[in-house]
PQR file with spaces between the fields and no chain letter, atoms N, CA, C, O and H, PARSE charges and radii, in Angstrom:
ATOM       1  N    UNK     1       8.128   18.484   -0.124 -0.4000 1.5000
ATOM       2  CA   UNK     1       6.723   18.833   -0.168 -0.0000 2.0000
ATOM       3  C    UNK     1       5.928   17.764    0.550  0.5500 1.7000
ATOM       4  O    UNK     1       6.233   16.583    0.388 -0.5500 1.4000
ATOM       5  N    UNK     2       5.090   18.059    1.206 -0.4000 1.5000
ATOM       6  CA   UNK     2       3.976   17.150    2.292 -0.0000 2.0000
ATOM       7  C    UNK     2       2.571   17.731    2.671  0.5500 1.7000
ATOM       8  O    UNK     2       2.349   18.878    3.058 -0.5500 1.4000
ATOM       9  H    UNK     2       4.842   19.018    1.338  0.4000 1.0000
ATOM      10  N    UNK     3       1.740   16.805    2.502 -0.4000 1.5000
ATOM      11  CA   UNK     3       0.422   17.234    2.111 -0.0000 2.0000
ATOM      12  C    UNK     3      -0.225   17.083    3.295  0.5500 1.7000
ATOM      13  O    UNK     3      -0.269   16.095    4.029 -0.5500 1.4000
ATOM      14  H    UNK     3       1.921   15.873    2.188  0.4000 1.0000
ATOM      15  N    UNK     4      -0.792   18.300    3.431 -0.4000 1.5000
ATOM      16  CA   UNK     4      -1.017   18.382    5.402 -0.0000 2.0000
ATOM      17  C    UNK     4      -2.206   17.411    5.303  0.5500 1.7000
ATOM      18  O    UNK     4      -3.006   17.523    4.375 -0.5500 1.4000
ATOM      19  H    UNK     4      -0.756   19.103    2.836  0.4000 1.0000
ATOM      20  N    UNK     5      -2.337   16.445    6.257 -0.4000 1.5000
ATOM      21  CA   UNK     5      -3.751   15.466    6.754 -0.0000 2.0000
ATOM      22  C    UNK     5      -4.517   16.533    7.019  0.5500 1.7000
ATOM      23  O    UNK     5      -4.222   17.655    7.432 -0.5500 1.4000
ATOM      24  H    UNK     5      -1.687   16.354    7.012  0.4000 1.0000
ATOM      25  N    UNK     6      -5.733   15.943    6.674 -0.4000 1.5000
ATOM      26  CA   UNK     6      -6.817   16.251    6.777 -0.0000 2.0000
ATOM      27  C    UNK     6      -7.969   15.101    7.109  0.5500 1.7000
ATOM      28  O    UNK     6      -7.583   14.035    7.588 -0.5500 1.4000
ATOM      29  H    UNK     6      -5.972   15.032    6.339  0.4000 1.0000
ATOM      30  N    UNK     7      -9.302   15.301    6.870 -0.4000 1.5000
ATOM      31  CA   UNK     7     -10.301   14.197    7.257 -0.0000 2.0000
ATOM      32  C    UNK     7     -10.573   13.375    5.987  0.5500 1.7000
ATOM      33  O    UNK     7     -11.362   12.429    5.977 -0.5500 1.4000
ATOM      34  H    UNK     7      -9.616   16.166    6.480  0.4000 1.0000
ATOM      35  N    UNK     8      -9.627   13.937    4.537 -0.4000 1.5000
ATOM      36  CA   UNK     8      -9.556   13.419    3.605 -0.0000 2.0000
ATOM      37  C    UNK     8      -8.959   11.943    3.706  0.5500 1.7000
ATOM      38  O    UNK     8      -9.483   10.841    3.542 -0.5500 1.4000
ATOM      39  H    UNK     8      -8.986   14.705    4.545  0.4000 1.0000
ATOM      40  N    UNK     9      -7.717   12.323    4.025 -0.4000 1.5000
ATOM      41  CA   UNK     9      -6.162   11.586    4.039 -0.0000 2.0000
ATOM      42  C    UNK     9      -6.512   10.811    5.732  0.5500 1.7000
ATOM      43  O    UNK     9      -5.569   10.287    6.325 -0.5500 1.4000
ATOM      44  H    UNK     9      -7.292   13.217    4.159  0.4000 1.0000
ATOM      45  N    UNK    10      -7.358   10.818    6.113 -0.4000 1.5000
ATOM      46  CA   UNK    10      -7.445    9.936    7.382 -0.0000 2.0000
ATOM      47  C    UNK    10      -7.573    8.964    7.688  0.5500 1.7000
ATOM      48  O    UNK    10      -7.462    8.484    8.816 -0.5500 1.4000
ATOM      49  H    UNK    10      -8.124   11.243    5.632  0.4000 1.0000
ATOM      50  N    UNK    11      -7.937    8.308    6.345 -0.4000 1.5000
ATOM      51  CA   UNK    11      -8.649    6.685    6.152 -0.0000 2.0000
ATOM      52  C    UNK    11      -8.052    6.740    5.169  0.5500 1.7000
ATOM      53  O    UNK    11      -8.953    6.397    4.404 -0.5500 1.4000
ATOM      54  H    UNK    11      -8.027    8.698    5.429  0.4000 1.0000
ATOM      55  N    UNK    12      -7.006    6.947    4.394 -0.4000 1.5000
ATOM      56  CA   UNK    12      -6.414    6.230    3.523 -0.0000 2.0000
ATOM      57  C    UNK    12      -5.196    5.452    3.917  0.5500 1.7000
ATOM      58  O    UNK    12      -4.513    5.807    4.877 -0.5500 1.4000
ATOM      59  H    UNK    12      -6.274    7.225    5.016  0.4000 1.0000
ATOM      60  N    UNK    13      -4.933    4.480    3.252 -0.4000 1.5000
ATOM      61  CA   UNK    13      -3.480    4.036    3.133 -0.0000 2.0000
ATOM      62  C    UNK    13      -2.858    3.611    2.158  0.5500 1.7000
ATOM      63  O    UNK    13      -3.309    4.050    1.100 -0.5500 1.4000
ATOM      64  H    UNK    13      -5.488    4.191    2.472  0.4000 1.0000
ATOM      65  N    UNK    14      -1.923    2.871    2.045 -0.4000 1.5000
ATOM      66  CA   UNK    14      -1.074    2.577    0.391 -0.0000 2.0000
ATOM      67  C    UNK    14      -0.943    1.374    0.771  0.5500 1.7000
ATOM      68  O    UNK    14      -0.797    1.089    1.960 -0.5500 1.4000
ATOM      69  H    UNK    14      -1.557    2.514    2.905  0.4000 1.0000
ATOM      70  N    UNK    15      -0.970    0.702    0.043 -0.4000 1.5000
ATOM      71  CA   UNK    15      -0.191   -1.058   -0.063 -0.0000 2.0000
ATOM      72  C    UNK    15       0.526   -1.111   -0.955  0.5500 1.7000
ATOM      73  O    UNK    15       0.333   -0.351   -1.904 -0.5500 1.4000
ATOM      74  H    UNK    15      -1.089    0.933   -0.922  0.4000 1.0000
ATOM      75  N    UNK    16       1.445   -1.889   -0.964 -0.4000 1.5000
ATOM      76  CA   UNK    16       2.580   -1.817   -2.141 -0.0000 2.0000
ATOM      77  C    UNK    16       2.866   -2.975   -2.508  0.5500 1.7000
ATOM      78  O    UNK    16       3.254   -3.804   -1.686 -0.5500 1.4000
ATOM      79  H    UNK    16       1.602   -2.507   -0.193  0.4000 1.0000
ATOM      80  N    UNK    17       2.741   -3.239   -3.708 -0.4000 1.5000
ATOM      81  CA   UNK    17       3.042   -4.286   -4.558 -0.0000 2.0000
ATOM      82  C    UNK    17       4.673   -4.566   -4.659  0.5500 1.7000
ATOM      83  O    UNK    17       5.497   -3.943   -3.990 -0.5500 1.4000
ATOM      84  H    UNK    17       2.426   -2.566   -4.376  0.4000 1.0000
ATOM      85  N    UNK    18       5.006   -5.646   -5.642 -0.4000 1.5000
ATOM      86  CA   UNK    18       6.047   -6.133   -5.843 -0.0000 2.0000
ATOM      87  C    UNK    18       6.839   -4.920   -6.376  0.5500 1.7000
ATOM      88  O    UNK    18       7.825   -4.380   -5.876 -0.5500 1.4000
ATOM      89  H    UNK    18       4.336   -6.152   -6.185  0.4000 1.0000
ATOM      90  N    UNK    19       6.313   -4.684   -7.273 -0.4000 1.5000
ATOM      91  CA   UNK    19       6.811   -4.163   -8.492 -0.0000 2.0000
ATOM      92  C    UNK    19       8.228   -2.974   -8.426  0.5500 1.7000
ATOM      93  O    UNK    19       9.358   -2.877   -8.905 -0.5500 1.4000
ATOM      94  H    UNK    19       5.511   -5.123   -7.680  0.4000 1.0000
ATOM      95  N    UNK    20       7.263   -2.162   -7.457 -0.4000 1.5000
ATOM      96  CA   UNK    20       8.515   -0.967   -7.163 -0.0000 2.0000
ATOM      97  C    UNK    20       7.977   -0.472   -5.306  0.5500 1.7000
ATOM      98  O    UNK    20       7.100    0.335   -4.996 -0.5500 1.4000
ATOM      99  H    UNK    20       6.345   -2.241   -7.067  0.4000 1.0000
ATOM     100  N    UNK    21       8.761   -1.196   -4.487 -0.4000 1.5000
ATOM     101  CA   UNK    21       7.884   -0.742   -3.265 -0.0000 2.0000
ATOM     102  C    UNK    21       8.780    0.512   -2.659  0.5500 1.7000
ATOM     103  O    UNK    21       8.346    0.928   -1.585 -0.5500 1.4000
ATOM     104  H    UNK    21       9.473   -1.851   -4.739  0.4000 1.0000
ATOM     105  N    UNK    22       9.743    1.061   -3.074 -0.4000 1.5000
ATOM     106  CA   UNK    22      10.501    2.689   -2.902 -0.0000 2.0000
ATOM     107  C    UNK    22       9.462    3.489   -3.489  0.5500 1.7000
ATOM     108  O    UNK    22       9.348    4.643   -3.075 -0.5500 1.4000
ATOM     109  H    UNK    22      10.095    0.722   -3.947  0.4000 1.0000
ATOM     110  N    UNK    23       8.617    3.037   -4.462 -0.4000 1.5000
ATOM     111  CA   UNK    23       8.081    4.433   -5.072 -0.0000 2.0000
ATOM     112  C    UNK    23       6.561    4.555   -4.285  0.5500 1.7000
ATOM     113  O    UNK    23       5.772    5.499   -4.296 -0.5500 1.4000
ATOM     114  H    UNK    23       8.710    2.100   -4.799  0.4000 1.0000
ATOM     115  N    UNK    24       6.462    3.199   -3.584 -0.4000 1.5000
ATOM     116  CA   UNK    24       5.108    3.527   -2.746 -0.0000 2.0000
ATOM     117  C    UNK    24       5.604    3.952   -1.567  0.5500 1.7000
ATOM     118  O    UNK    24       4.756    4.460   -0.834 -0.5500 1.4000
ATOM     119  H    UNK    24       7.103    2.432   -3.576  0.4000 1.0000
ATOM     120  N    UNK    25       6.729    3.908   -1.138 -0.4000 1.5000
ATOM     121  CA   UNK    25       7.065    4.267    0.456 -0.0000 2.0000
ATOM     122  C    UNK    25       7.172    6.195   -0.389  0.5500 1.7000
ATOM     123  O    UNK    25       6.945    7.260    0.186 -0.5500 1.4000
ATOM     124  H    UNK    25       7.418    3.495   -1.733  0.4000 1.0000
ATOM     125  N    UNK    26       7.395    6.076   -1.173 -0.4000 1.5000
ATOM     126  CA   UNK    26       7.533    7.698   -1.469 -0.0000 2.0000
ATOM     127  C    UNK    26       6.552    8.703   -1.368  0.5500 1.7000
ATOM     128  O    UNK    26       6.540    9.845   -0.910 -0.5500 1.4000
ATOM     129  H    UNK    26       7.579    5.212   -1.641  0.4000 1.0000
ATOM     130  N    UNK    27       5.355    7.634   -2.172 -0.4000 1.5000
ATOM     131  CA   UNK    27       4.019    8.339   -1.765 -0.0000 2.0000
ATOM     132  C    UNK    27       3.301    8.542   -1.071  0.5500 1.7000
ATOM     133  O    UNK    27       2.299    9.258   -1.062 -0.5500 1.4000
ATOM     134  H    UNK    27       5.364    6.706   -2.545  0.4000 1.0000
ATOM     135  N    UNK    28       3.941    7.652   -0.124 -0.4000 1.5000
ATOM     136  CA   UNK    28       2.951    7.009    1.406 -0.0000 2.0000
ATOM     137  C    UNK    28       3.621    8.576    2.102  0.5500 1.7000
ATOM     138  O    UNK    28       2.870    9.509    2.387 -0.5500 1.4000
ATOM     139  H    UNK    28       4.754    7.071   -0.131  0.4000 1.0000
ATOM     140  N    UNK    29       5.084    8.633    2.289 -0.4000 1.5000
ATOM     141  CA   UNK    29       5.940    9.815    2.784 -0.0000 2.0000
ATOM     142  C    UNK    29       5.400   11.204    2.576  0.5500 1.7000
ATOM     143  O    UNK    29       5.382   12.073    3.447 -0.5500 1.4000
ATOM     144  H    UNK    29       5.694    7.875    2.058  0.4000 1.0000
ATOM     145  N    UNK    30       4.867   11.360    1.077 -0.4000 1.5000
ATOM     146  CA   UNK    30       5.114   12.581    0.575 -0.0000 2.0000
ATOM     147  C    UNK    30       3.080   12.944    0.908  0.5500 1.7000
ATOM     148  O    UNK    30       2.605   14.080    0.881 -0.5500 1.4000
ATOM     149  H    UNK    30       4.882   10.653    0.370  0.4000 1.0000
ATOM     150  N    UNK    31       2.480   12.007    1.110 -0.4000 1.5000
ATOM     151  CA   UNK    31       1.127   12.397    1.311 -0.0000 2.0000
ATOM     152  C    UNK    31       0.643   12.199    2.858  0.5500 1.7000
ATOM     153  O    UNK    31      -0.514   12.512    3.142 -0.5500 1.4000
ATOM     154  H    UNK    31       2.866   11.085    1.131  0.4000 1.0000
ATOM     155  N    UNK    32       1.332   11.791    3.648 -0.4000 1.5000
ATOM     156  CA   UNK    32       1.749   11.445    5.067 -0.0000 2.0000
ATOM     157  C    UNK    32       0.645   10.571    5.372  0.5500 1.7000
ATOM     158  O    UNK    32      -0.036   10.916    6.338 -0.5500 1.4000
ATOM     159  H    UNK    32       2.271   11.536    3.417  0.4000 1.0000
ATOM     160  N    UNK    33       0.279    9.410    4.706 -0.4000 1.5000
ATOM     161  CA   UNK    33      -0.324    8.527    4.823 -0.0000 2.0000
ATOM     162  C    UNK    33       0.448    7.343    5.233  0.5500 1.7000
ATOM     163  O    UNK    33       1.663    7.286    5.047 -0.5500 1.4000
ATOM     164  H    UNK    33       0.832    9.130    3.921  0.4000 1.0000
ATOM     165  N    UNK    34      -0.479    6.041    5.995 -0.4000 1.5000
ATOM     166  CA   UNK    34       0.504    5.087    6.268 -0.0000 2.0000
ATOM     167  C    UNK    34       0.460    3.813    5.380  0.5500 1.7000
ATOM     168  O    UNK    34      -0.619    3.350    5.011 -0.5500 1.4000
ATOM     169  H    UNK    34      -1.467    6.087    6.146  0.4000 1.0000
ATOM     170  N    UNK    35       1.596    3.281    5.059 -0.4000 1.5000
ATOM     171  CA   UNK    35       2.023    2.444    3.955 -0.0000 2.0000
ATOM     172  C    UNK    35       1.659    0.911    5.053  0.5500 1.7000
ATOM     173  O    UNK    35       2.191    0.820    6.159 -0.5500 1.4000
ATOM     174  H    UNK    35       2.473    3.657    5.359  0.4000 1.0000
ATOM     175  N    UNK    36       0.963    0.122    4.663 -0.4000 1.5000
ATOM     176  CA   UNK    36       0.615   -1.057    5.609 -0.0000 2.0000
ATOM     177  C    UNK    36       1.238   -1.804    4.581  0.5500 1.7000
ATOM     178  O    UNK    36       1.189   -1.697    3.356 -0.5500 1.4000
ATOM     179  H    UNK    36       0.531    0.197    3.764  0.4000 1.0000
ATOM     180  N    UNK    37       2.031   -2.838    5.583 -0.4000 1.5000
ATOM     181  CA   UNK    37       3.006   -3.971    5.413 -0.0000 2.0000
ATOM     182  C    UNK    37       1.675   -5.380    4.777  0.5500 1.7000
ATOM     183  O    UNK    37       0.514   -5.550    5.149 -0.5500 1.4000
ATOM     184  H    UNK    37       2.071   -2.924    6.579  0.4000 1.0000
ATOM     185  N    UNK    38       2.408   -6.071    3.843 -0.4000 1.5000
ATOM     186  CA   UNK    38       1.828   -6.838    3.219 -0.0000 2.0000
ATOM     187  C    UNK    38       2.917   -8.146    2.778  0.5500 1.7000
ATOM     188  O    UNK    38       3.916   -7.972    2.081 -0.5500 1.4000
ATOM     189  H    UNK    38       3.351   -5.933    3.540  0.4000 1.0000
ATOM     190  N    UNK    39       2.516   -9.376    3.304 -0.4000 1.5000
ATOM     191  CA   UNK    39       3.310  -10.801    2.588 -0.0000 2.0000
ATOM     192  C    UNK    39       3.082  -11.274    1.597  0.5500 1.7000
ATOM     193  O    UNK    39       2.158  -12.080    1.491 -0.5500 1.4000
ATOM     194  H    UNK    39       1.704   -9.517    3.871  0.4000 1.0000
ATOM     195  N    UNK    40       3.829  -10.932    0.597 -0.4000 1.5000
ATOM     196  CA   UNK    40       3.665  -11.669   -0.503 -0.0000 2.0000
ATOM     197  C    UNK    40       4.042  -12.461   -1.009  0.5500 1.7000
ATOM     198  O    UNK    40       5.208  -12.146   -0.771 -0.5500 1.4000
ATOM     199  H    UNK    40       4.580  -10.277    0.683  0.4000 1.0000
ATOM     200  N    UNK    41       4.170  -13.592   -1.742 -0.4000 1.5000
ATOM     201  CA   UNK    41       4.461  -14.909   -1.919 -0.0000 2.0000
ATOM     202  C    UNK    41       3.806  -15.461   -2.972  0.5500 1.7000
ATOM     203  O    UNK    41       2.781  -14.964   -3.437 -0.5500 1.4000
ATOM     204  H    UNK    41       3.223  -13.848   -1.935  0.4000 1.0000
ATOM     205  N    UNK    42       4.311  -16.441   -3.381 -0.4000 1.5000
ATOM     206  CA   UNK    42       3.723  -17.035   -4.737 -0.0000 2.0000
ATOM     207  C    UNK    42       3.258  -18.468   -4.267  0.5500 1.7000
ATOM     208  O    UNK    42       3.767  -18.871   -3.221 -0.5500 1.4000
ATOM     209  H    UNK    42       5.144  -16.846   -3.003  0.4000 1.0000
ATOM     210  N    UNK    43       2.384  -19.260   -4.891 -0.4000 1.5000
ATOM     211  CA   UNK    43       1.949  -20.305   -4.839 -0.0000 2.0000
ATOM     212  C    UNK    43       3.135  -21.156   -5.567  0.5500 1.7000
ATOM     213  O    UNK    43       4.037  -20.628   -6.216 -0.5500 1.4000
ATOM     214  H    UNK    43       1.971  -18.932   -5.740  0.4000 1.0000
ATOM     215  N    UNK    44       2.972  -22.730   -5.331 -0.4000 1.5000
ATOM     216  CA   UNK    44       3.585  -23.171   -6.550 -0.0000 2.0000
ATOM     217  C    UNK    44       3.787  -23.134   -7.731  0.5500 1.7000
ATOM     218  O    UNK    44       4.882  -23.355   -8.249 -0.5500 1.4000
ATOM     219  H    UNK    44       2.238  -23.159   -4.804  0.4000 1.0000
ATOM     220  N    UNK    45       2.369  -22.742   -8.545 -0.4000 1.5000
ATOM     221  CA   UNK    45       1.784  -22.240   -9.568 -0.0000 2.0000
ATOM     222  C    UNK    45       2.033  -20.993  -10.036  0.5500 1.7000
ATOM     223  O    UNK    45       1.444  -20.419  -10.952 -0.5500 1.4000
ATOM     224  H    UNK    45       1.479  -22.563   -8.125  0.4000 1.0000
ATOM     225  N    UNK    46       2.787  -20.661   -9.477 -0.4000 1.5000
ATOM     226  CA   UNK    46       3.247  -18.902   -9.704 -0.0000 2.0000
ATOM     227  C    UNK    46       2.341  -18.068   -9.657  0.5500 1.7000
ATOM     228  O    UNK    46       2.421  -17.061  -10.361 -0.5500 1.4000
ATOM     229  H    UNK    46       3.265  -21.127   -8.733  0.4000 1.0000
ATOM     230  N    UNK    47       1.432  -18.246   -8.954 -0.4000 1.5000
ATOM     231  CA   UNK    47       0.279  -17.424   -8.657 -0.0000 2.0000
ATOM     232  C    UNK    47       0.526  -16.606   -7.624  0.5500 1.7000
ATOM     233  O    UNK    47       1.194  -17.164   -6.753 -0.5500 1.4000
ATOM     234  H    UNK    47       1.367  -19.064   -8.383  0.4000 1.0000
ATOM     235  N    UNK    48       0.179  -15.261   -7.343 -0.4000 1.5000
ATOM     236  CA   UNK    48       0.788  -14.591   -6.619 -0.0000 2.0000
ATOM     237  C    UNK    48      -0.643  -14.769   -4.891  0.5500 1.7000
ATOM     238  O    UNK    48      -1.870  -14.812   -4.981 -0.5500 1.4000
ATOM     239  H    UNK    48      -0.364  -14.808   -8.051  0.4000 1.0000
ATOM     240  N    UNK    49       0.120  -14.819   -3.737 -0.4000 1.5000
ATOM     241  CA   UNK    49      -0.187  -14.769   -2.441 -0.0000 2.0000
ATOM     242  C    UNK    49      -0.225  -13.537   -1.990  0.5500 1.7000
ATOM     243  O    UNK    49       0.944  -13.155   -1.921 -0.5500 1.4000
ATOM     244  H    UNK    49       1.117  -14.784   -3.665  0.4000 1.0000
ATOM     245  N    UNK    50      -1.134  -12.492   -1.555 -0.4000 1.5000
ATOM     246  CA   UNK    50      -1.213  -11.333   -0.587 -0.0000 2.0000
ATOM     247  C    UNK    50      -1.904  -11.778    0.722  0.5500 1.7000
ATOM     248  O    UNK    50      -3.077  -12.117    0.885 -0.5500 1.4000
ATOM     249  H    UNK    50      -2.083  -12.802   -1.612  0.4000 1.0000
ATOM     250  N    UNK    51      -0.753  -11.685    1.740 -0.4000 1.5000
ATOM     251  CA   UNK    51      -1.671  -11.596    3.481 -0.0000 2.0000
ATOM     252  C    UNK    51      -1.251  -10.247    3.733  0.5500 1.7000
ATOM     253  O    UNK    51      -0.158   -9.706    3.562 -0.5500 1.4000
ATOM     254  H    UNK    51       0.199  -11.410    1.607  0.4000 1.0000
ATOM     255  N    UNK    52      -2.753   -9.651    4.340 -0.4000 1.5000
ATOM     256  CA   UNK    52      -1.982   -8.193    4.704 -0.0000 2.0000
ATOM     257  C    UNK    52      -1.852   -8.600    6.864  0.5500 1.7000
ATOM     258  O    UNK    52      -2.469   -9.299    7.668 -0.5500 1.4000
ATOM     259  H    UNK    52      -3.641  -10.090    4.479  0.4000 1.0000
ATOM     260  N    UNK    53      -0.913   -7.835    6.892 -0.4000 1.5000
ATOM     261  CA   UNK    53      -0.477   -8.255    8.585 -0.0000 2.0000
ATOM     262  C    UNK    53      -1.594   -6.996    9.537  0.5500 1.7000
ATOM     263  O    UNK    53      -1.487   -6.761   10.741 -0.5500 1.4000
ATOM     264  H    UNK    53      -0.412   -7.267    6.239  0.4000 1.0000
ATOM     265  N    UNK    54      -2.723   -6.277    8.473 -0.4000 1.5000
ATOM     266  CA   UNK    54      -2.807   -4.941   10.099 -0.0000 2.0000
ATOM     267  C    UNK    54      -4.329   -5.412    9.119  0.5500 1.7000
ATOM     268  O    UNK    54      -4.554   -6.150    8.160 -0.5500 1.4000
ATOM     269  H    UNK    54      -2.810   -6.468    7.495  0.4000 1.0000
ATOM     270  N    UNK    55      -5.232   -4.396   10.120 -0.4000 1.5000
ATOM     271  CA   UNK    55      -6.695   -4.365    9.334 -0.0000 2.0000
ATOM     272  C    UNK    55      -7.067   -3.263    8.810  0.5500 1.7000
ATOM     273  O    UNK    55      -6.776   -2.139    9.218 -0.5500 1.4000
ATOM     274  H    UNK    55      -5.049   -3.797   10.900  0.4000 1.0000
ATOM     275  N    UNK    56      -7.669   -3.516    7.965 -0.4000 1.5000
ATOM     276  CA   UNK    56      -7.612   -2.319    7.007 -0.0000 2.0000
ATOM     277  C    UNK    56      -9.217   -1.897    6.201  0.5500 1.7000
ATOM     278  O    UNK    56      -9.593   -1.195    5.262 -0.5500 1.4000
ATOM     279  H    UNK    56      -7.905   -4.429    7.633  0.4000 1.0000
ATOM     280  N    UNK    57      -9.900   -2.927    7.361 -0.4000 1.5000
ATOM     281  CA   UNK    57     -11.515   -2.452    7.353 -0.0000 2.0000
ATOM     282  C    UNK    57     -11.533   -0.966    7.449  0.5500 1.7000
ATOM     283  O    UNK    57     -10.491   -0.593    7.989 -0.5500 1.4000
ATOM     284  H    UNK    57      -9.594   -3.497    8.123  0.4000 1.0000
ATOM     285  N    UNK    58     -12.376    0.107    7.108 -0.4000 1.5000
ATOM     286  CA   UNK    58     -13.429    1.364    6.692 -0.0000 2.0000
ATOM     287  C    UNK    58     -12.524    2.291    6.218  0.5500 1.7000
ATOM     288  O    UNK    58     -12.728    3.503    6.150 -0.5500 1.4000
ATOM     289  H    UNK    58     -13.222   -0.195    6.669  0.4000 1.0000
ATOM     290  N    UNK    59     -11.345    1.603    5.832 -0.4000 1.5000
ATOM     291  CA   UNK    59      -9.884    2.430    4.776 -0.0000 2.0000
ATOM     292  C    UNK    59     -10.593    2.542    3.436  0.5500 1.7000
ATOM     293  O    UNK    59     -11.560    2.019    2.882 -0.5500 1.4000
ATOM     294  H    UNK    59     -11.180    0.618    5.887  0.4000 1.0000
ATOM     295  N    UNK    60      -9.312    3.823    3.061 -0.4000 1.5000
ATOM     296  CA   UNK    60      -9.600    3.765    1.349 -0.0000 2.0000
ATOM     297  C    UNK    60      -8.213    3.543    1.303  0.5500 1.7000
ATOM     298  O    UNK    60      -7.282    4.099    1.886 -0.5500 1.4000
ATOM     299  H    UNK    60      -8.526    4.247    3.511  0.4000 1.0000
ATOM     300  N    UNK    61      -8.265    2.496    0.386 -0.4000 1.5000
ATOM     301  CA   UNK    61      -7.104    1.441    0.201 -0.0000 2.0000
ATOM     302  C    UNK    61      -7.028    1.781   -1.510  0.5500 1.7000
ATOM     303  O    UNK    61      -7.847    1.736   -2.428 -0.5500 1.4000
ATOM     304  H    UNK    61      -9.021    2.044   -0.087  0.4000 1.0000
ATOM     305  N    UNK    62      -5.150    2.250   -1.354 -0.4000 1.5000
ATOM     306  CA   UNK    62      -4.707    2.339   -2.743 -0.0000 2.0000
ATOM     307  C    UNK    62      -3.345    1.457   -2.733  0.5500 1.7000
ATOM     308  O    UNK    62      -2.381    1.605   -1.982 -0.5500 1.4000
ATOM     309  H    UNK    62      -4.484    2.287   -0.608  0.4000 1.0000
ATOM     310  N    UNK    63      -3.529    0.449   -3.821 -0.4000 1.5000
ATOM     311  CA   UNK    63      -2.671   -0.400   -4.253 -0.0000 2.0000
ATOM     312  C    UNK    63      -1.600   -0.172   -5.608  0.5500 1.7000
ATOM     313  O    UNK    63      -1.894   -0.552   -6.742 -0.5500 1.4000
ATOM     314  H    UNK    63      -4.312    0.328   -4.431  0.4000 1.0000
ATOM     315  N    UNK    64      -0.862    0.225   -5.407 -0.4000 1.5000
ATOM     316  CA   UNK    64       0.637    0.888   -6.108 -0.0000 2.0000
ATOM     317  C    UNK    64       1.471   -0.650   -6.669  0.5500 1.7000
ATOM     318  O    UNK    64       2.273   -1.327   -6.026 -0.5500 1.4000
ATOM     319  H    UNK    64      -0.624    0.534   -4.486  0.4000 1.0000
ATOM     320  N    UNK    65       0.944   -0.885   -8.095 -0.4000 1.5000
ATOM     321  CA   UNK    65       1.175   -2.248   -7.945 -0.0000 2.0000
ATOM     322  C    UNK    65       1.252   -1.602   -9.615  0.5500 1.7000
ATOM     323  O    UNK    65       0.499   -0.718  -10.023 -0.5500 1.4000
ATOM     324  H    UNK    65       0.293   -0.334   -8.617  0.4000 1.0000
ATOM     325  N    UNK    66       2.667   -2.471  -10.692 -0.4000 1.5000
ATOM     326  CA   UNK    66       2.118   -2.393  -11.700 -0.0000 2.0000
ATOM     327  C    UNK    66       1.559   -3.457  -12.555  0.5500 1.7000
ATOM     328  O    UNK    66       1.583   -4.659  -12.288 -0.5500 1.4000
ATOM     329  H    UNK    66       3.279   -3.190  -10.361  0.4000 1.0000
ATOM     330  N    UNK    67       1.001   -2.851  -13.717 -0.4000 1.5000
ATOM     331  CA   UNK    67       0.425   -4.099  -14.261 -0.0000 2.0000
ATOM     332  C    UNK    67       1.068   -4.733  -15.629  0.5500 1.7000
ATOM     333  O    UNK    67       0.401   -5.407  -16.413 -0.5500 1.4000
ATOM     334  H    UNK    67       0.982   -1.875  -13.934  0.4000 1.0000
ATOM     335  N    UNK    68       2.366   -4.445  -15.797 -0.4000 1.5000
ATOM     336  CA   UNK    68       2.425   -5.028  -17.093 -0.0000 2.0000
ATOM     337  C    UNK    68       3.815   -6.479  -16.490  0.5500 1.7000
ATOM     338  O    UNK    68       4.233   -7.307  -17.299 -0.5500 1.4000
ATOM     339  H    UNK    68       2.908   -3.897  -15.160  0.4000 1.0000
């Protein structure tokens, strides 16, 4: 199943967190949106680091990340 683009789905994309990044490449796939690559890394402090590598100015940006 694949969700035809439209002017909806034109400015969106997915970013994907640590957590489970197969299940965001799934959604990115199954809604034919594009999944933008992101470095993540921790500080010394175990604080978590996001650089995203593309720009992602006048997007609607959904982050597939969990929280517990």
């Amino acid at each position: 199943m694949s969700v035809r683009r439209n002017n909806l789905t034109d400015n969106m994309c997915i970013i994907s967190g640590t957590a489970n990044p197969a299940f965001a490449a799934e959604v990115a796939r199954v809604l034919d949106i594009p999944q933008y690559p992101a470095i993540i890394g921790r500080f010394p402090d175990r604080e978590i680091s996001v650089n995203l590598t593309e720009d992602i100015r006048g997007r609607d940006v959904y982050i597939i990340q969990s929280t517990v």
